[in-house]
N, C-alpha and C positions, 0 to 999 in steps of 0.2 A: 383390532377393535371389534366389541361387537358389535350388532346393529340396535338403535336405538333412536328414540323419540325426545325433542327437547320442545315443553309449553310453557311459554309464561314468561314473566320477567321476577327476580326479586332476590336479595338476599341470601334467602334461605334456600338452597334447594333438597326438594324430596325423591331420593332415588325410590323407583318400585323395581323392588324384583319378584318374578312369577317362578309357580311352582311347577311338581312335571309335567301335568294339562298345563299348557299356559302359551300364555303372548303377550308382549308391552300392551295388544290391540285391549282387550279382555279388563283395561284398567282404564277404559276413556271416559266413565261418568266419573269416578273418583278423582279424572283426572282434572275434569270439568270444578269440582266441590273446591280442589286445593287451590288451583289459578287464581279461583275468584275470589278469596280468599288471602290471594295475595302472593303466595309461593309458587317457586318456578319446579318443574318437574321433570325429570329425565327417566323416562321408561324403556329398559332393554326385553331384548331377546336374547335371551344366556345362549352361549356358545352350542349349536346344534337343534336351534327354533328358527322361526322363522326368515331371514338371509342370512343369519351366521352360521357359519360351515357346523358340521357335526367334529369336534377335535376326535382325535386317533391319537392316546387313549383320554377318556372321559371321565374325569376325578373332579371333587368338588375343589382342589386346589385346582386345578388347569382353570375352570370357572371363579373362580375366587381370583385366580392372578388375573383373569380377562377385567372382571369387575373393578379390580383395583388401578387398570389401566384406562376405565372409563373417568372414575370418579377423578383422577389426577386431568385427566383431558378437563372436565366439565365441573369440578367444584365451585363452589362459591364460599361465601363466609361462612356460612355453618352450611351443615348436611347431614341430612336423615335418612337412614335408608329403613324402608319398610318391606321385607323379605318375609314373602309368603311362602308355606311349608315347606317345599325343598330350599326356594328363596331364604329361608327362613332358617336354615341349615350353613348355608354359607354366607349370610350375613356376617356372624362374628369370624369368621374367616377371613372375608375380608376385611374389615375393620383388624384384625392382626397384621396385615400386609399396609396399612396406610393410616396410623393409629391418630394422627394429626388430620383427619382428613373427616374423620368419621363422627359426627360431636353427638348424636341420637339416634336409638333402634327401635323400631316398631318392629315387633316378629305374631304374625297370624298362622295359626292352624298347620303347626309344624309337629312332627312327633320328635326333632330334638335329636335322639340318638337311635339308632336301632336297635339297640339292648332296650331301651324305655317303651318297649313294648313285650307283650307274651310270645312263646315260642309258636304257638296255633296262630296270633296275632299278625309274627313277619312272615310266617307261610304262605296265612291266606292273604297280604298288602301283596309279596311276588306273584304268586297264582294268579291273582286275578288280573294283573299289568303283564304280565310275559306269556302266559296261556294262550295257543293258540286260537282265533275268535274261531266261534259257529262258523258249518261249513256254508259257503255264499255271504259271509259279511263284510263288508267290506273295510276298512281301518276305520271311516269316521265314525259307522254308527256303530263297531267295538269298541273305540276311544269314546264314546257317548254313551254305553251302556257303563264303564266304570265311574265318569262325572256324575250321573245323572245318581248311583250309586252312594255320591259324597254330597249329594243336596239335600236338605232338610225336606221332608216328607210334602211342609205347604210351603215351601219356597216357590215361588215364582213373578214373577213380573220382567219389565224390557232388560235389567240389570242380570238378570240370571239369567236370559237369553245368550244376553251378551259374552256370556262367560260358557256357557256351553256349544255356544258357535263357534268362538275360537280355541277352546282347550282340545274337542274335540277333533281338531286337525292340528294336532300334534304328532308328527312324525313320529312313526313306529318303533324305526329303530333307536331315535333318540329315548322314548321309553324307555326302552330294553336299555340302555345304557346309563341312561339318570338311575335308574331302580339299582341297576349293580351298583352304582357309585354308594347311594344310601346306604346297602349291604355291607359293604367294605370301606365306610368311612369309618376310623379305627373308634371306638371311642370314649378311650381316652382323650384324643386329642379334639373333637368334639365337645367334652364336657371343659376339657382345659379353654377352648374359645368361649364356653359362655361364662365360665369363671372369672375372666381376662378381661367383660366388659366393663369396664368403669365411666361411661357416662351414661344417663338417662337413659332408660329402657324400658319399654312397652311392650307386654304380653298380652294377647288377646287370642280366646277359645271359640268356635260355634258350640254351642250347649251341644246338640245332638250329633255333631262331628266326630264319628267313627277314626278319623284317623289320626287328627291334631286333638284327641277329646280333651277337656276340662283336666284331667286328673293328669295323665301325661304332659299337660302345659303347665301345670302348676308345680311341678317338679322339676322343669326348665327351669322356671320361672325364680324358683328356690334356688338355681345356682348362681343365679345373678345379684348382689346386694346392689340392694333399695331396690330393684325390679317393681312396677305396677304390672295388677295383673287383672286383668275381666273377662267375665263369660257372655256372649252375645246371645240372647233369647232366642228358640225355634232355630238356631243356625248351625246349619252344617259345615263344608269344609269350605266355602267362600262368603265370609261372615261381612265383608261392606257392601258386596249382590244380595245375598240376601236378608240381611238386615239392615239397612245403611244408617238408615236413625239410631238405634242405637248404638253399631261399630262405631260411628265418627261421635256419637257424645262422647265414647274412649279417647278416641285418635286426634282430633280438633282440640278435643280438652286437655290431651296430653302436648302436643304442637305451641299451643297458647301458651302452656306456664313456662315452658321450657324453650321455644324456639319461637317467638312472636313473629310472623311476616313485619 
């Protein structure tokens, strides 16, 4: 299993899964919004973050079969998973592995497939995550020059804090191996998973997000029927940090018609 966080009580519960900066930690004010609200929430650390081992080899199935091994532990009557950019990749993945289990997807700031970007575009996404850092820097503040990279221009307040303190200590080599997984996720089988989703699903962009941008989300977005889809104003690649009013009038608004606490 991997390691992971269970708040709240209710019905519903909302899995979060974090991208390749990430950690369940990174989702506590969002996590705060849902509770109260009435949903219970299960926040992991994918296989190779924070106490879950790094697996030998590192495939979005390996993480996808761990995922489907949570959700079976920890379901409830309905379950939403909200799969942020790599999250956000192996969402419909799992949901293939546990098709009764999975009733609503939230996917933020994901680029989907590695073809659904330019040839200069997967270049410079590896170069800049695999590149050796500056000589004397040390992993956090290299893992903190590519975050700070994926935030909107005037992002900031505690919430974006929050999310650059702990993306930023994100193990190295799990980097270097989430990024190859991206690389050599086939995909075909990729586009076959978002094709596959048949229940309720939510797509949501940061406007100014270089990596999950607007135009490559909306082309996910297109492979899903009935898929909603929104662009979050000023935001970059962590759109409920740093817009949270308007990601959750998306996310709340889509929760309510479809999954009521």
């Amino acid at each position: 299993m991997p390691d992971y966080q269970v708040t709240g009580e209710g019905k519903v519960t909302v899995f979060l899964l974090h991208g390749i900066y990430g950690s369940k930690e990174y989702w506590r004010h969002q996590t705060e919004r849902l509770v109260a609200r009435g949903y219970r929430v299960v926040a992991w650390d994918a296989p190779g973050y924070g106490l879950s081992p790094l697996p030998d080899p590192f495939s979005f199935d390996v993480v996808a079969e761990a995922g489907a091994r949570l959700i079976r532990a920890q379901a409830t009557e309905r379950n939403v998973f909200h799969g942020h950019s790599m999250g956000g990749q192996i969402t419909p993945r799992i949901r293939l592995k546990v098709p009764d289990l999975v009733h609503g997807i939230v996917i933020s700031s994901t680029i989907g497939y590695f073809a659904n970007r330019t040839q200069a575009e997967q270049e410079e996404f590896v170069r800049k995550r695999t590149a050796p850092p500056p000589p004397g820097t040390d992993p956090v503040t290299a893992n903190m020059m590519v975050v700070n990279s994926m935030l909107g221009p005037a992002s900031a307040g505690p919430e974006v804090e929050l999310v650059r303190y702990w993306a930023s200590r994100t193990p190295p080599e799990t980097v270097k191996a989430a990024v190859k997984a991206v690389q050599t996720y086939p995909e075909a089988e990729a586009v076959a998973g978002f094709k596959a989703v048949n229940v309720p699903a939510l797509l949501l962009a940061g406007e100014v997000d270089q990596l999950g941008n607007p135009a490559g989300m909306k082309r996910v977005a297109d492979l899903i029927a009935g898929c909603e889809f929104g662009v979050v104003p000023g935001s970059g690649h962590y759109p409920w940090a740093e817009n949270p009013a308007e990601f959750n009038r998306h996310f709340f608004g889509f929760l309510e018609r479809h999954f009521p606490a």
